[in-house]
C-alpha positions in Angstrom: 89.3 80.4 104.9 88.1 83.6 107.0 89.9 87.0 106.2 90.1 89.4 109.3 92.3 92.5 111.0 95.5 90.2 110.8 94.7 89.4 106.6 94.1 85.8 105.7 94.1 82.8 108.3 94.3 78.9 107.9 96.7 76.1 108.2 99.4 76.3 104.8 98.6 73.4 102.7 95.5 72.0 103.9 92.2 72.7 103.4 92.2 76.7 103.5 95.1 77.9 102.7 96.4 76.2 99.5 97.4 76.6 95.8 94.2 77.3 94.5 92.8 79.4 97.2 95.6 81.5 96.9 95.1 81.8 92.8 91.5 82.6 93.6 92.3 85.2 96.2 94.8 87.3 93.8 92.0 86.6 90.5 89.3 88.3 93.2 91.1 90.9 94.0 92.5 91.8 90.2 88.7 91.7 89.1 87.7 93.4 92.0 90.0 96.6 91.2 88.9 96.3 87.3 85.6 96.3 88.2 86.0 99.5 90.1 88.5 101.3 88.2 91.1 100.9 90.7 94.7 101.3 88.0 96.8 102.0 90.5 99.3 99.8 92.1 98.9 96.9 93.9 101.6 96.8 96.8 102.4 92.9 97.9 105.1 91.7 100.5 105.9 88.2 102.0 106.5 87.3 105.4 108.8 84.6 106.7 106.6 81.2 106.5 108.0 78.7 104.6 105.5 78.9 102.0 105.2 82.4 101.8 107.9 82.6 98.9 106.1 79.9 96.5 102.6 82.2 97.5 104.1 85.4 96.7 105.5 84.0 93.2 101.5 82.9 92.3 100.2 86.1 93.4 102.5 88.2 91.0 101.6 85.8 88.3 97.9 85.6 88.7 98.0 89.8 89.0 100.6 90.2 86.1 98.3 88.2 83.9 95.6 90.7 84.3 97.8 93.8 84.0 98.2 95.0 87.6 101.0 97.1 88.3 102.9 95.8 91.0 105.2 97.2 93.8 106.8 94.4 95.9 108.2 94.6 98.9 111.7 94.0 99.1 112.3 93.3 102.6 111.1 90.1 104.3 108.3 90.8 107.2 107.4 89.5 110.0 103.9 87.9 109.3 102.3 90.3 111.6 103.6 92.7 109.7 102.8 91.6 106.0 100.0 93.0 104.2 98.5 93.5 100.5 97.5 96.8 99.5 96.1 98.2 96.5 95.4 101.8 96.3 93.3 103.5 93.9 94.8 105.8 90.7 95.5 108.8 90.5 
């Protein structure tokens, strides 16, 4: 698993990008903005990947479960296009 200028990278389903990497990523990221102070929302989108849907669904739960206010994107991305961002309160 490598993260880089175009986000995460690896091959769905196998070794680096699975199930519990992407639980792991989200829990990193909501401890990450707790540990900083970071309350403001976390914006997260999909792109068009056939597993992108069942992905997005585990993100929102892992950062729901620790209380991070979330604005999804409703429109579909290209994958190029698809990002998470989480911004810093006010």
């Amino acid at each position: 698993m490598k993260f880089g200028t175009s986000g995460h990278r690896g091959s769905a389903g196998r070794h680096s990008f699975n199930e519990p990497h992407i639980l792991a990523i989200a829990q990193a990221i909501a401890e990450e903005r707790a540990k900083n102070g970071i309350t403001g929302p976390c914006y997260v989108g999909k792109d068009t990947h056939a597993l992108s849907e069942p992905a997005f669904i585990s993100v929102l739960e892992v950062l729901a479960a620790n209380g991070v206010d979330v604005i999804v994107q409703e429109i579909m991305l290209h994958a190029n296009a698809c990002r998470v961002k989480c911004y810093p309160g006010p």
